[in-house]
C-alpha positions as CSV (number, residue, x, y, z in Angstrom):
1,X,0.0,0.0,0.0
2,X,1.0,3.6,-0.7
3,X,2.7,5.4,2.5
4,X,0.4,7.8,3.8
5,X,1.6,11.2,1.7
6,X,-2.2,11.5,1.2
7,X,-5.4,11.0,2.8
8,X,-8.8,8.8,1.6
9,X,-11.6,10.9,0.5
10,X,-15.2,10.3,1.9
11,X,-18.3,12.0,0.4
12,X,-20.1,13.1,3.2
13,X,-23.6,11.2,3.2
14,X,-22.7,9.2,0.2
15,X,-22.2,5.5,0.0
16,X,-20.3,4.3,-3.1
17,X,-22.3,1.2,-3.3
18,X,-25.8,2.4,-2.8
19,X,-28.2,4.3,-5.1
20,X,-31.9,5.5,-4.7
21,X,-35.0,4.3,-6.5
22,X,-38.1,5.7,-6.2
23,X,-37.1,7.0,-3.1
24,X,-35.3,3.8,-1.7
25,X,-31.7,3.0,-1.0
26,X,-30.5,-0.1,-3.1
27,X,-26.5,-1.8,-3.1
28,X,-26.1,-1.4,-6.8
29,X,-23.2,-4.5,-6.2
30,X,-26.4,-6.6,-5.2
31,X,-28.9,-5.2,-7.8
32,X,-25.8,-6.0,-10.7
33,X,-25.4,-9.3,-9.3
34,X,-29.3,-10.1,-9.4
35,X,-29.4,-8.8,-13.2
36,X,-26.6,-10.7,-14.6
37,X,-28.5,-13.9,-12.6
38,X,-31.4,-13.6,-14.5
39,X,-29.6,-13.0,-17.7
40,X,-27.2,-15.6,-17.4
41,X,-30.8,-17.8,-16.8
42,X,-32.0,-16.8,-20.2
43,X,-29.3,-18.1,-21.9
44,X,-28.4,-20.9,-19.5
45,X,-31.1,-24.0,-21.3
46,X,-29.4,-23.1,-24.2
47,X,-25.9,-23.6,-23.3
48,X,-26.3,-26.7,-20.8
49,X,-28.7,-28.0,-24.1
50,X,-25.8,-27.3,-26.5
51,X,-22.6,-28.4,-24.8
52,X,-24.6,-31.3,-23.8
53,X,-25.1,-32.6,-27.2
54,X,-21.3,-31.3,-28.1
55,X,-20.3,-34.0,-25.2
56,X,-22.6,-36.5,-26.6
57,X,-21.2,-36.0,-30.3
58,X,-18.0,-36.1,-29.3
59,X,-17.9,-39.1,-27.6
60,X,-19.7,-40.8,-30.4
61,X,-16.5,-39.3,-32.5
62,X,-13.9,-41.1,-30.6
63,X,-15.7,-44.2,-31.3
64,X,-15.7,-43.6,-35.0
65,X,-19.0,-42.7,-35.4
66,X,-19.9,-46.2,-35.5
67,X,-24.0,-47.1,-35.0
68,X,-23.6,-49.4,-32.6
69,X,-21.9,-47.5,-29.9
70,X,-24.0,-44.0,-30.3
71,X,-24.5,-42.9,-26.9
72,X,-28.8,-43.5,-25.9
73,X,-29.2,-40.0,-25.3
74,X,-27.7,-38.4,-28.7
75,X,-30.4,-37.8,-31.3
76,X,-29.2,-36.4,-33.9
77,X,-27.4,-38.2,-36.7
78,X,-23.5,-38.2,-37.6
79,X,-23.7,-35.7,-40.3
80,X,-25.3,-33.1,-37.5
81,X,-22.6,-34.5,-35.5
82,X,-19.7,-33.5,-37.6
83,X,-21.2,-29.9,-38.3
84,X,-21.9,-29.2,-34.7
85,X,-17.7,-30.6,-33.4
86,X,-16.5,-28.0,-36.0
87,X,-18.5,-24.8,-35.2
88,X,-16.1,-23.6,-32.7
89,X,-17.6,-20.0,-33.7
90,X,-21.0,-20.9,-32.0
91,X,-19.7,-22.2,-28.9
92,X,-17.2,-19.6,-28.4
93,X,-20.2,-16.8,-28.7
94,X,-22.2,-18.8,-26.2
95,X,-19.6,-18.4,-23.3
96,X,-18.7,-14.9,-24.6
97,X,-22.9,-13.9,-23.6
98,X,-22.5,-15.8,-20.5
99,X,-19.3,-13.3,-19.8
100,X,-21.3,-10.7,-21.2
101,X,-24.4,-11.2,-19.3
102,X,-22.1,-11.6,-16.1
103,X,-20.0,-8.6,-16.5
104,X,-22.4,-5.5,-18.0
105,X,-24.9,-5.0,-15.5
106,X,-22.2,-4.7,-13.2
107,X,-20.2,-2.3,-15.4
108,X,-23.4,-0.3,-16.3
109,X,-23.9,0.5,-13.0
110,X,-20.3,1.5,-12.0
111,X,-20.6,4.1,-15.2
112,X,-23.6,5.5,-14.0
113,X,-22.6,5.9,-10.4
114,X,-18.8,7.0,-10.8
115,X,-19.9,9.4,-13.1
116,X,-20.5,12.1,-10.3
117,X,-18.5,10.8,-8.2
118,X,-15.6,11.4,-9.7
119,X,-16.1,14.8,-10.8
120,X,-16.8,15.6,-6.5
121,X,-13.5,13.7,-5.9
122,X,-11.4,15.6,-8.2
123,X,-12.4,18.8,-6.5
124,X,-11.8,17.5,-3.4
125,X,-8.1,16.4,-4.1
126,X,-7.8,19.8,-6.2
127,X,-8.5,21.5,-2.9
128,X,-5.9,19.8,-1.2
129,X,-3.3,19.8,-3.5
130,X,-3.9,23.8,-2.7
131,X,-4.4,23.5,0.8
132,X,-0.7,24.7,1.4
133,X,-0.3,27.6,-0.2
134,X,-4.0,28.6,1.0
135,X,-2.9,28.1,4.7
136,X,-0.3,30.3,4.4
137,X,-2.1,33.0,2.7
138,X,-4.6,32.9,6.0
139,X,-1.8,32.4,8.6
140,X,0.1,35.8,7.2
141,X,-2.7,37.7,7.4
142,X,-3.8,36.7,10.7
143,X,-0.8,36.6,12.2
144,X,-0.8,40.4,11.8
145,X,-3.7,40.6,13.7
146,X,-6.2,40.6,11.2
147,X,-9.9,39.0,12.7
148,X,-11.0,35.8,10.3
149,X,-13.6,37.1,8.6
150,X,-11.5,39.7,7.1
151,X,-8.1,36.9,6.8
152,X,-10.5,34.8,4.5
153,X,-11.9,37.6,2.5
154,X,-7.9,39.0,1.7
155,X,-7.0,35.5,1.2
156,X,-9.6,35.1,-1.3
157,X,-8.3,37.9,-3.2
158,X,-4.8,36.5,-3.7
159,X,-6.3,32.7,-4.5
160,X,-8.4,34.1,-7.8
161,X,-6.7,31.4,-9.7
162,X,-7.1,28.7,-7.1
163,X,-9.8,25.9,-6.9
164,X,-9.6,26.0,-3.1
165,X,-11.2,29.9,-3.2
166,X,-14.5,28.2,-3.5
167,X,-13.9,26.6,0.0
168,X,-13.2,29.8,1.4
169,X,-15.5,31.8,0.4
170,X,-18.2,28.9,1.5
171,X,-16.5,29.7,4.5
172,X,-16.8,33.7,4.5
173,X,-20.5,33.1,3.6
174,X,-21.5,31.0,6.4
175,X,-19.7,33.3,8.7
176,X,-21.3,36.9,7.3
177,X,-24.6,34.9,8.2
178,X,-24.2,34.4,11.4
179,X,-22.8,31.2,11.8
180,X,-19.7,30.5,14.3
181,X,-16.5,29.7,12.9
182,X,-17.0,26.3,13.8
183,X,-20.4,26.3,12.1
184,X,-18.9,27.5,9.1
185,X,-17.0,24.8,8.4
186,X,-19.2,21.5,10.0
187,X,-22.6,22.5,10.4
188,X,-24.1,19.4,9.6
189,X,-26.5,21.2,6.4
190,X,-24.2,24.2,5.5
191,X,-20.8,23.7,6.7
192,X,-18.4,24.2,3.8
193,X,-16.9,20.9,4.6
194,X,-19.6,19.3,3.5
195,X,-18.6,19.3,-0.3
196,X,-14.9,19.1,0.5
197,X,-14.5,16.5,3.0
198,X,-11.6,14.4,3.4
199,X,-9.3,13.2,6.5
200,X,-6.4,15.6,5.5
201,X,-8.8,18.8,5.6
202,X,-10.4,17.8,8.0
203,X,-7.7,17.6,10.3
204,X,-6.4,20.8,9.4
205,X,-9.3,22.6,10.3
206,X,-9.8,21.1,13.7
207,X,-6.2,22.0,14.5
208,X,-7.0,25.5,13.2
209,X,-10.1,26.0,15.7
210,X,-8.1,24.4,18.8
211,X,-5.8,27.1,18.2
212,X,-7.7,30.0,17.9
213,X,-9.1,29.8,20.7
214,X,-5.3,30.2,22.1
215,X,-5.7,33.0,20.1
216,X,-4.9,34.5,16.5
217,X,-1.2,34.5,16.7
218,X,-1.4,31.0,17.9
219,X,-3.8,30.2,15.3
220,X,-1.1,31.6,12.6
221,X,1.5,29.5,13.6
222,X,-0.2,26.9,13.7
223,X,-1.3,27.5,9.9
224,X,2.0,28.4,8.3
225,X,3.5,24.8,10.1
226,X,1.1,23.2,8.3
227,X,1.6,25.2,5.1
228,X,5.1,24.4,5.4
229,X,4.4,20.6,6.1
230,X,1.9,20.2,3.5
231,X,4.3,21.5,1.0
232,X,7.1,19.3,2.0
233,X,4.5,16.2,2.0
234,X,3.7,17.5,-1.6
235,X,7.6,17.1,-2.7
236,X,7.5,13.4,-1.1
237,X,4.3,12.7,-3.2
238,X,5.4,13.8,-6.3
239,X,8.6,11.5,-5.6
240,X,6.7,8.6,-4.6
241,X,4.5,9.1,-8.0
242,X,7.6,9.1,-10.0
243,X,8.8,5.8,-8.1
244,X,5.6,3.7,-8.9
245,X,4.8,5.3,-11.9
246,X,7.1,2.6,-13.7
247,X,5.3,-0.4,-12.0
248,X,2.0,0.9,-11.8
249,X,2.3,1.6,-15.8
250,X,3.8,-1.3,-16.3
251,X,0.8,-3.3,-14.3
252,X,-2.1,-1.4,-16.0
253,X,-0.6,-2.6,-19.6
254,X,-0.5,-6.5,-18.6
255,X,-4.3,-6.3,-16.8
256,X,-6.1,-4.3,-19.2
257,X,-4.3,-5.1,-23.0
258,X,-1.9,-7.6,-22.9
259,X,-3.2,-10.3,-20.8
260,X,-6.6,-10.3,-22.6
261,X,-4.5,-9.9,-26.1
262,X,-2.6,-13.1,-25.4
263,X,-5.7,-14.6,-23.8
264,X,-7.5,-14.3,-27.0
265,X,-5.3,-15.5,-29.6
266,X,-4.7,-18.5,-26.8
267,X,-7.7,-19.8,-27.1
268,X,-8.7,-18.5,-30.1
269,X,-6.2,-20.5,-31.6
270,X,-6.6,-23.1,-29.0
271,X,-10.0,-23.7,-30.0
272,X,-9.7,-23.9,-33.5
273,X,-7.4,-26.6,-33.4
274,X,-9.5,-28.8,-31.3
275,X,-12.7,-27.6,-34.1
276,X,-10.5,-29.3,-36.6
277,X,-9.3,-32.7,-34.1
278,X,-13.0,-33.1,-33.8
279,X,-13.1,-33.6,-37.5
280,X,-10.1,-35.5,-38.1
281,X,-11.7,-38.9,-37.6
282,X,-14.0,-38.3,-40.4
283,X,-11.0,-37.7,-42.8
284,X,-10.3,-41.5,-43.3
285,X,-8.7,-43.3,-46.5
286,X,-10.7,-46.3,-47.9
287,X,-8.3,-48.7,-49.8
288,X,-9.0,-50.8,-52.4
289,X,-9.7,-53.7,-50.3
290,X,-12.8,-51.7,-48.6
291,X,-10.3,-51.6,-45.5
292,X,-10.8,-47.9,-43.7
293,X,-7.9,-46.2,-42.4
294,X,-6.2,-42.5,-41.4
295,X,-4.0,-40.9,-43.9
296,X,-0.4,-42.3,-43.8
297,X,0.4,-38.4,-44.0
298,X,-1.6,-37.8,-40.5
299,X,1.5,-36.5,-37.6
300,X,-0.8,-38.3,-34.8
301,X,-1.3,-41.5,-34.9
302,X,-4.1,-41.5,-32.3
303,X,-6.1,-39.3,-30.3
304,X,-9.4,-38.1,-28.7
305,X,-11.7,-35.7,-29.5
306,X,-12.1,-33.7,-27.0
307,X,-15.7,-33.8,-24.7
308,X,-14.6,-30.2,-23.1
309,X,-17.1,-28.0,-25.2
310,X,-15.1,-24.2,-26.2
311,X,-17.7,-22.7,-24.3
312,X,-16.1,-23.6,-21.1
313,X,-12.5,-22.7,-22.2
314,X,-13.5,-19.2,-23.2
315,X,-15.2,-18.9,-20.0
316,X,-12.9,-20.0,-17.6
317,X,-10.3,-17.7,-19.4
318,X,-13.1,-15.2,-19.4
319,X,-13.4,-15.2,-14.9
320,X,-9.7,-15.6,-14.7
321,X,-9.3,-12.2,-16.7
322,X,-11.9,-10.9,-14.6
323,X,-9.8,-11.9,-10.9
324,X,-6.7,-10.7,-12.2
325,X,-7.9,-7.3,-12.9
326,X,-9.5,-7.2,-9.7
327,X,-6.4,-8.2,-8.2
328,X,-4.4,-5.6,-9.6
329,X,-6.5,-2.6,-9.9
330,X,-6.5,-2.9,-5.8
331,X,-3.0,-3.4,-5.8
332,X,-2.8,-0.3,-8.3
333,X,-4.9,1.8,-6.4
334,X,-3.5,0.9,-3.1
335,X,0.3,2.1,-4.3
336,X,-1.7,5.6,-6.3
337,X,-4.1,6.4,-3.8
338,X,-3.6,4.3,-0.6
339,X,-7.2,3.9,0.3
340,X,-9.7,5.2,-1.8
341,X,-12.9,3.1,-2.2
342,X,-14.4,5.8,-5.1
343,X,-11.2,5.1,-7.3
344,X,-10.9,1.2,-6.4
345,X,-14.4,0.8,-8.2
346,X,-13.1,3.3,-11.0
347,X,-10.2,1.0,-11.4
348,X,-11.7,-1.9,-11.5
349,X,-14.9,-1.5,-13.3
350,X,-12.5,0.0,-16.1
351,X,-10.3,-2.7,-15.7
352,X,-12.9,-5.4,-16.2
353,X,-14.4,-3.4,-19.1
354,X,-10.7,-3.2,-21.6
355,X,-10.1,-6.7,-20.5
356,X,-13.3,-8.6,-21.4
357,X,-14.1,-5.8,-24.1
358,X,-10.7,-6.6,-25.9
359,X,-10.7,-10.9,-24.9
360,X,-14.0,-11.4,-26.5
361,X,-13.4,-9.2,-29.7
362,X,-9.8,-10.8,-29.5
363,X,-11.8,-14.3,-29.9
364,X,-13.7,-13.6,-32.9
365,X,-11.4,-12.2,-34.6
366,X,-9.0,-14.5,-34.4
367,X,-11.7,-17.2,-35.3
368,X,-12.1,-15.4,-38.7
369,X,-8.3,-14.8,-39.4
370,X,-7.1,-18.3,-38.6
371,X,-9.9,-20.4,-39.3
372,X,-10.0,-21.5,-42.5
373,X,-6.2,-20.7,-42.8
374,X,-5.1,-23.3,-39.8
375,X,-7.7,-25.8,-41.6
376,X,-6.2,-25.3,-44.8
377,X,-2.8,-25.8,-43.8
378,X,-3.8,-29.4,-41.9
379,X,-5.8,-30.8,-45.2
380,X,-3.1,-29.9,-47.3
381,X,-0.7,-31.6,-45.0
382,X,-2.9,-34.7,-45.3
383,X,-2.9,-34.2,-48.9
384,X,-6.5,-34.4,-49.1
């Protein structure tokens, strides 16, 4: 995890998980969850129906298709047999929907949600990142006596270019209506924390109203300390970024393009092959004495067509892809942010989307370059 050079940010009243619905709170992680079960039902009949009869076909392969041994359950005939072992295409599109169906609702929801959230965040850290330089604006000017109403309003003037003058001018506006200093800042409706709430300012502004009650020069001190602390921290945090820039680039490249890349033309390719071992008992060489045998030309002697439908390959490739980018958008997170449950979601979800986005189109695509190619190259190596 990163060292703590900064602090998590919390959206006062907000709960990353949750959204409201007719006036109710829901956990959008459940409602996802619930959605991709009922799609994933939809679709379900048809893939247990179809990789069932793949199994049953298959089997019936390895035993050379011959009538006596067809397996009791298996209807269809060995013609429907042979078409159904060597459309890879179709099974690979069934367990790219069930990834589909698994992954969307989740991902729709982390769109909709992060939107905002994100947007609120990055003002919050934009505050921060200011939060020296504003302190020492209000620390001079009360350190020469001036009261705080009239500190914030000077240091407004010389922050016109700064994010953070939004936060003090909140501030000067709670306090020209009536409010308490303290009030100002954490009254539970208007308190200008409200919109910029996070552990660091937070903690900056407590410290600030123990002191003033020591009095302003106290209170000054106290502020141009922290000024000079919270720029310091800033020249550590910009070192640490350049540190784990390298790994955390380095990290984002394998999870979201080049694991799903490789993925894909893995079992792309994978697949393809086993489309065409499916077939390979039906390429047989009858001689003249009626006897039926493989090409002399075939490189294996022997072999079984595999029962594992491609369905299940490109879905257990499929959840793998989604774990590791789990896995590592924590990780990356943890060494960017520390903790920061508003940008772990961001990470993820975006992680999950370039992954599974990229793996599936990876899959069909490689299925139409290499396809007929790979199948080419094996019938004119049996010199059929």
């Amino acid at each position: 995890s990163r060292p703590l050079t900064s602090s998590s940010t919390e959206i006062i009243g907000i709960n990353v998980f949750e959204f409201k619905l007719f006036n109710k709170k829901f956990n959008f992680l459940i409602v996802s969850a619930i959605i991709s079960f009922i799609l994933i039902l939809l679709i379900l009949p048809t893939f247990v129906y179809e990789n069932k009869k793949y199994f049953l076909c298959a089997s019936w392969a390895n035993e050379k298709f011959e009538e006596a041994k067809k397996p009791i359950d298996l209807k269809e005939n060995k013609e429907y047999c042979k078409e159904l072992l060597f459309n890879y295409e179709y099974f690979s599109i069934l367990g790219i929907l069930i990834l589909l169906f698994l992954t969307l609702p989740f991902l729709t929801f982390s769109y909709f949600r992060l939107k905002e959230l994100i947007k609120r965040r990055t003002k919050i850290k934009d505050v921060e990142r200011e939060l020296g330089e504003a302190l020492f604006q209000l620390g001079y000017h009360l350190r020469a006596g001036t009261p705080i109403e009239n500190a914030l309003n000077k240091s407004i003037k010389n922050l016109e270019k700064f994010k953070i003058k939004n936060f003090y001018e909140k501030i000067l506006t709670n306090l020209q209506l009536g409010y308490t200093f303290e009030k100002a800042i954490y009254d539970e409706k208007v308190g200008a924390i409200r919109q910029y709430y996070s552990r660091l300012i937070d903690f900056i502004f407590r410290s600030l109203l123990e002191s003033i009650k020591k009095g302003y020069y106290f209170a000054s001190n106290a502020l141009l300390i922290s000024s000079k602390y919270l720029k310091s921290l800033a020249k550590l945090q910009n070192t640490i970024d350049e540190i784990v820039s390298d790994p955390v680039s380095t990290l984002k490249f394998v999870s979201r393009l080049l694991a799903p890349i490789v993925s894909a033309v893995i079992i792309g390719l994978l697949i393809i092959i086993l489309g065409i071992f499916s077939i390979l008992p039906t390429l047989v060489v009858v001689s003249e004495s009626g006897k039926v045998s493989l090409p002399s030309s075939l490189p294996i002697l022997s072999f079984k067509v595999p029962t594992i439908s491609p369905s299940y390959f490109v879905l257990a490739i499929g959840i793998f892809l989604i774990l590791l980018s789990y896995i590592v958008s924590v990780f990356i997170n943890g060494l960017e942010n520390g903790y920061d449950p508003i940008l772990e979601l961001y990470y993820v979800s975006k992680a999950i989307f370039f992954s599974i986005t990229i793996y599936c189109i990876g899959i069909i695509i490689v299925h139409h370059i290499f396809g007929n190619l790979i199948l080419s190259l094996v019938l004119s190596t049996l010199q059929l």
